[in-house]
N, C-alpha and C positions, 0 to 999 in steps of 0.2 A: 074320543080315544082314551081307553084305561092311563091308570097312573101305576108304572110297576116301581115297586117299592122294594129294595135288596134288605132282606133282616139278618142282623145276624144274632144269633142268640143259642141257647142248649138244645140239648134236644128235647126237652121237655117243652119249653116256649115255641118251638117251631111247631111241637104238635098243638100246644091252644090256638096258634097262630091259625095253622091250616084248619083246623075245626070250625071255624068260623068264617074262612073265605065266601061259603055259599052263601052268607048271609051279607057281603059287603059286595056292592055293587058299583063297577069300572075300577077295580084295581087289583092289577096281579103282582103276584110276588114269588121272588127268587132267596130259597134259603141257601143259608150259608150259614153251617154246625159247628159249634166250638167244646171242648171238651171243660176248657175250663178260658177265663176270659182274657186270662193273658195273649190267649192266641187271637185275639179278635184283630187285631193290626195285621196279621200274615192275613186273614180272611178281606180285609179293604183291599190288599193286593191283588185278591182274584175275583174281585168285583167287573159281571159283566156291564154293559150298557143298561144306565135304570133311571129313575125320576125322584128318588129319594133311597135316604138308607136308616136305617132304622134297627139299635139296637134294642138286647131286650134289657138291658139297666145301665144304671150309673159306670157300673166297674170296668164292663165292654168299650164303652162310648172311651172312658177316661184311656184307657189301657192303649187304645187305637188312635190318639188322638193325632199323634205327629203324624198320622197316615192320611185320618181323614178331614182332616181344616183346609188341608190344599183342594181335595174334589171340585169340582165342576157342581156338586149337587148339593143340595142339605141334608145335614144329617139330623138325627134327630134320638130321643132315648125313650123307654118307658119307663118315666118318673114313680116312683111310690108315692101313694095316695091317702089321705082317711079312709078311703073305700077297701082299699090292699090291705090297711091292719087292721081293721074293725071286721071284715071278713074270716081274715086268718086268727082273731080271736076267735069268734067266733067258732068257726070251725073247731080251733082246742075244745074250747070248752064242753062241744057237742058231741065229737069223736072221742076225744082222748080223755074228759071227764078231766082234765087238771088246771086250777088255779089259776089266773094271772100275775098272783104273786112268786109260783114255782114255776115261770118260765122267763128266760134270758133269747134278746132279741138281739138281729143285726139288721143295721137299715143305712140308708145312707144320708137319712135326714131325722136325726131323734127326735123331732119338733112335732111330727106328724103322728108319732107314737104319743106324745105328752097329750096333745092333742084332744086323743081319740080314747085316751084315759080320763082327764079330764072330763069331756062330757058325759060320761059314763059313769064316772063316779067310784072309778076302780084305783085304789092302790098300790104301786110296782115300787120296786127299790129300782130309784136311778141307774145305779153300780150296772145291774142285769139290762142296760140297752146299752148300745155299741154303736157310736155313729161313727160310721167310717169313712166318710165325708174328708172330716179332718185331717184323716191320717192319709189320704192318698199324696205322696210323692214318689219318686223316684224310685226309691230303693220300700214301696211298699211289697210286703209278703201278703196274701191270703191264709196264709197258714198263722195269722198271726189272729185271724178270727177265729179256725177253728179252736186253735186253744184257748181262745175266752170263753167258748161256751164249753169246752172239754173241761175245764181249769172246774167252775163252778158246778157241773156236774159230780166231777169227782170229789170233790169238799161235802158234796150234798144241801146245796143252795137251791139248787135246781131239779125241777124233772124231766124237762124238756128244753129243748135247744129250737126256737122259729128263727131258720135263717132267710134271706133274702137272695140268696146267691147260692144257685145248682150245685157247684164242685164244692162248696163247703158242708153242703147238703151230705152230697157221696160222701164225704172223708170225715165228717161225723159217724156216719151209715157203718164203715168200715174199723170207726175205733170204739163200736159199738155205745157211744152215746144217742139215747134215742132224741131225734128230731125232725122236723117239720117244715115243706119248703113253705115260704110267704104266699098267700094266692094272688092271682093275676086275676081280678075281676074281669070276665068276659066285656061286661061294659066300659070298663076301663079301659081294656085295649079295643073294642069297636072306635069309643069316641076318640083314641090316640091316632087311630088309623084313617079317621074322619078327615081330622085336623090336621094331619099329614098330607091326603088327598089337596083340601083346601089352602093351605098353604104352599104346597107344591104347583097347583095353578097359579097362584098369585103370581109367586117367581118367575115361573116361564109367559105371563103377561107382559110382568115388569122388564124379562130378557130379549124379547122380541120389542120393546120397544122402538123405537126410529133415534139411531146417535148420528150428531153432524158434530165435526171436531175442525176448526180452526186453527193452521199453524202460520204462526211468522217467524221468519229469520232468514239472517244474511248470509248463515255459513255457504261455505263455494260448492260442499257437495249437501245441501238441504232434500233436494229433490230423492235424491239417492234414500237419503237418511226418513226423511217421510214416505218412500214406497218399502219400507222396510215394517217399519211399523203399520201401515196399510197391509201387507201381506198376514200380520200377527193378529189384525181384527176383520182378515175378510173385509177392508174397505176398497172402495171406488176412490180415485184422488182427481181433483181436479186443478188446474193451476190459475189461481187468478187473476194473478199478475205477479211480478216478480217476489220473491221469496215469500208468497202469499198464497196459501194451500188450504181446500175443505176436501172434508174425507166423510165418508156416508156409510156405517155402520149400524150397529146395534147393541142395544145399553149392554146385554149380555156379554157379547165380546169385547166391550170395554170391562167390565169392572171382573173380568175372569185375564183381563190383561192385570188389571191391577191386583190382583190378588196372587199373579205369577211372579207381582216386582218387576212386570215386562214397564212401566210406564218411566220408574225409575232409571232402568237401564235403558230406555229410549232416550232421555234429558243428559245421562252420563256421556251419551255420544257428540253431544254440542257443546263446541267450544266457544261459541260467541253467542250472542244474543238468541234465544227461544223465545217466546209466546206462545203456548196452547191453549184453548177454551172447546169443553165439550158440552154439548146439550144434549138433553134428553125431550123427549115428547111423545106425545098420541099422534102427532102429524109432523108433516117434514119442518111446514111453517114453524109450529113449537118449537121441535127439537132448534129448527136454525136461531131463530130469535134468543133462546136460552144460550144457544155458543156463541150470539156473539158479544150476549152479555158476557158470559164467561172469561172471554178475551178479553174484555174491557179490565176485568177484573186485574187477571195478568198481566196487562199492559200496564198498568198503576203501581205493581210492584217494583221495589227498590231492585229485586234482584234480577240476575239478566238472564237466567233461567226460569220461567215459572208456568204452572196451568194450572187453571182451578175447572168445576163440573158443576154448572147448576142442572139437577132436575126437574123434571113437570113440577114438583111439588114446592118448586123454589128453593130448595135444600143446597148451599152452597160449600162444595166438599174442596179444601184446598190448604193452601196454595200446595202443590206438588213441583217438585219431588221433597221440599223444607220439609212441612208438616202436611197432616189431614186435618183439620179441624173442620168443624158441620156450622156453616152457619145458615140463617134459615132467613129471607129473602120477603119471606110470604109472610105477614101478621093478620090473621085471622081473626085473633081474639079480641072480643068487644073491648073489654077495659084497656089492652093493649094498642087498639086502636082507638082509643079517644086521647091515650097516651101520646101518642104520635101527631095527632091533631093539636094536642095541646100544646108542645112543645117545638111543633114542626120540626121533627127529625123523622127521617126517612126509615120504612118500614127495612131495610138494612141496619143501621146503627142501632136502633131499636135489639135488633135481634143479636147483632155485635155485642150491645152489652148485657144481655140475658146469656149469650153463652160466653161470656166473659168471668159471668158471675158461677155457674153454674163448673167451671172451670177451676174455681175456688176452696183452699181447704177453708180459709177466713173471709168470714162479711165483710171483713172492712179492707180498705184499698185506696193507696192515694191513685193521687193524677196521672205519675209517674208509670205504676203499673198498668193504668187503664191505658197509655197512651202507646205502653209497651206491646199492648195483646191487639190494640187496633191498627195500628201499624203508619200512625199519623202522628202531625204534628202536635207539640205541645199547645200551641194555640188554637189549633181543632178541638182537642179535648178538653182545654178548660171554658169552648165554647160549649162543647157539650153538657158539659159539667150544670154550666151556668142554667142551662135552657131547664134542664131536669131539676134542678134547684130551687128556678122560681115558682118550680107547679108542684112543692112538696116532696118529686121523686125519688130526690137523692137529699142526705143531710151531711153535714160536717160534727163526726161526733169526739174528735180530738184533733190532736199537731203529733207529727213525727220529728227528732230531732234531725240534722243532716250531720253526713261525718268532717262536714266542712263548714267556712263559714256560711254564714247566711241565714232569711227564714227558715223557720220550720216546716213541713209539708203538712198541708192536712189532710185526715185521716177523714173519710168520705165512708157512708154505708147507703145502699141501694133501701129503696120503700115499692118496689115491684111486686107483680104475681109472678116472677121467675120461671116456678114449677107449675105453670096452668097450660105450657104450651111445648 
């Protein structure tokens, strides 16, 4: 089955776009033409049924975005590349015969211009690029780039104006400063629209998955209150015995629940005691066994509302409706698990305090915090503490004072791979 992919972009891009379709095979696409890219948010609005959406830059994506983060789909942009300004130097220099030093750039990442000067061995005054990256908020104008390249023009800095963005293109065109749009490498946008393909399968893998969801609670109308949420993910409910219910979905309609804030507003409705636990898997076995870890999980919480979501990958997203945080279930890593071995702590706590750490503006951390983000006893943690201690993994590299009597706390730093996993 094709992957049709909604673009929206000027009219220029829709024509590279379409020039190339014969040459990309199983994917069609539905344009949608903007004049200039503020309007690309009214264009999300008249998006029909599609598999991804796909602007043609930064400004469009940025401009639309309150529209398009809620979608059902991914969205996605054509980023500027070394390839986009090494080209469109290129190009000046072979068409228009002018300098790189008498032209002023707009881009939305000046990194990729330095870049691509740099290996080249060419010269530019900084002043003459524009990243306007930076400058996007709220109350950003476009008309605030044309007059940086107008501004320098008229000084006589400049000969040319290469912009990155169509309507700034026309409104130079129009106050008669000559310039130049940025090229879109044919290859550039093949491999974007590759990668978009491929990605867009992953997702509707990942969305068809098999979800089995666990609920327990005592409330008087549960029953009611769980075929509600059943109706919002297309579930089957079953009862398994008294205020004990599994529900048989798909990862898709769960995490497009959660992305509506439907999960939240399902927890808001119980007033007494909840438990939720959802699994994900490749088979029903999986997916069940992961919920009712999951539930486990929620059942060990202090508070009397809770659900967490282990995936196939062991990824454990929770506690909801409190927080999200990812903690990851599954330690794969050789030196992580000899970690594990060494100190017999369980490939969870392992992973607790890697995204504990990771969670971190500062290395260092007493007891206290650790014992705050794990959600356990003080004498859990300074069990844990101990175990990582004895094998090197953690060190005590000061005291904190307290604001009351008593010891001081010590100040503990991690000797982990962290960032290997």
């Amino acid at each position: 089955m094709n992957t049709r992919i909604a673009v929206i972009g000027s009219t220029e891009f829709i024509e590279k776009i379409e020039s190339i379709t014969s040459e990309i095979a199983g994917i069609d696409f539905d344009a949608y033409v903007y004049e200039k890219p503020t309007e690309a948010g009214m264009l999300v609005k008249k998006l029909k049924p599609c598999d991804a959406l796909l602007f043609s830059g930064a400004l469009p994506y940025y401009f639309s975005k309150k529209y398009h983060e809620h979608l059902p789909i991914p969205s996605f942009y054509l980023a500027q590349d070394e390839m986009s300004v090494a080209s469109s130097l290129l190009s000046v220099l072979y068409h228009k015969k002018i300098s790189p030093h008498r032209i002023s750039v707009d881009v939305s990442n000046a990194l990729i211009v330095k870049n691509v000067l740099t290996d080249l061995e060419i010269e530019m005054d900084p002043s003459y690029i524009m990243d306007y990256q930076e400058m996007l908020n709220d109350s950003f104008d476009i008309s605030l780039i044309t007059s940086y390249h107008h501004e320098l023009w008229k000084e006589g800095f400049i000969d040319l104006a290469l912009t990155s963005i169509h309507s700034v293109f026309d409104q130079l065109q129009l106050i008669g400063v000559p310039a130049m749009r940025m090229v879109d490498p044919r290859s550039s946008i093949f491999k974007a629209l590759q990668d978009i393909r491929a990605n867009t399968e992953l997702i509707k893998s990942k969305s068809s998955q098999i979800a089995v969801c666990y609920v327990i609670s005592d409330e008087a109308n549960a029953h009611e209150l769980v075929d509600g949420i059943a109706h919002e993910i297309q579930a089957s409910v079953q009862l398994l015995e008294d205020f004990h219910f599994i529900l048989y979905s798909t990862r898709g309609e769960i995490e497009l629940l959660i992305k509506k804030n439907g999960l939240n507003y399902f927890f808001d409705k119980f007033k007494k005691n909840c438990k939720v636990g959802f699994g994900y898997g490749s088979t029903i076995m999986d997916a069940d066994r992961h919920a009712k870890i999951a539930l486990g999980f929620a059942e060990k919480n202090n508070e009397y509302k809770c659900g967490y979501i282990l995936t196939e990958d062991k990824d454990l997203l929770g506690p909801f409706p409190q927080q999200t945080k990812q903690q990851r279930l599954k330690n794969d890593h050789p030196e992580l698990l000899q970690v594990a071995k060494q100190t017999k702590l369980s490939p969870a706590n392992i992973s607790k305090i890697i995204q504990f750490s990771h969670s971190r503006q500062s290395v260092q951390f007493t007891a206290a915090e650790l014992e705050d983000y794990l959600q356990v006893t003080r004498r859990t943690t300074e069990r844990i503490l101990k175990k990582l201690s004895d094998h090197g993994h953690v060190t005590i590299v000061g005291e904190e004072m307290t604001y009351s009597k008593g010891r001081p706390r010590a100040v503990y730093e991690l000797n982990l791979p962290v960032y290997w996993i």
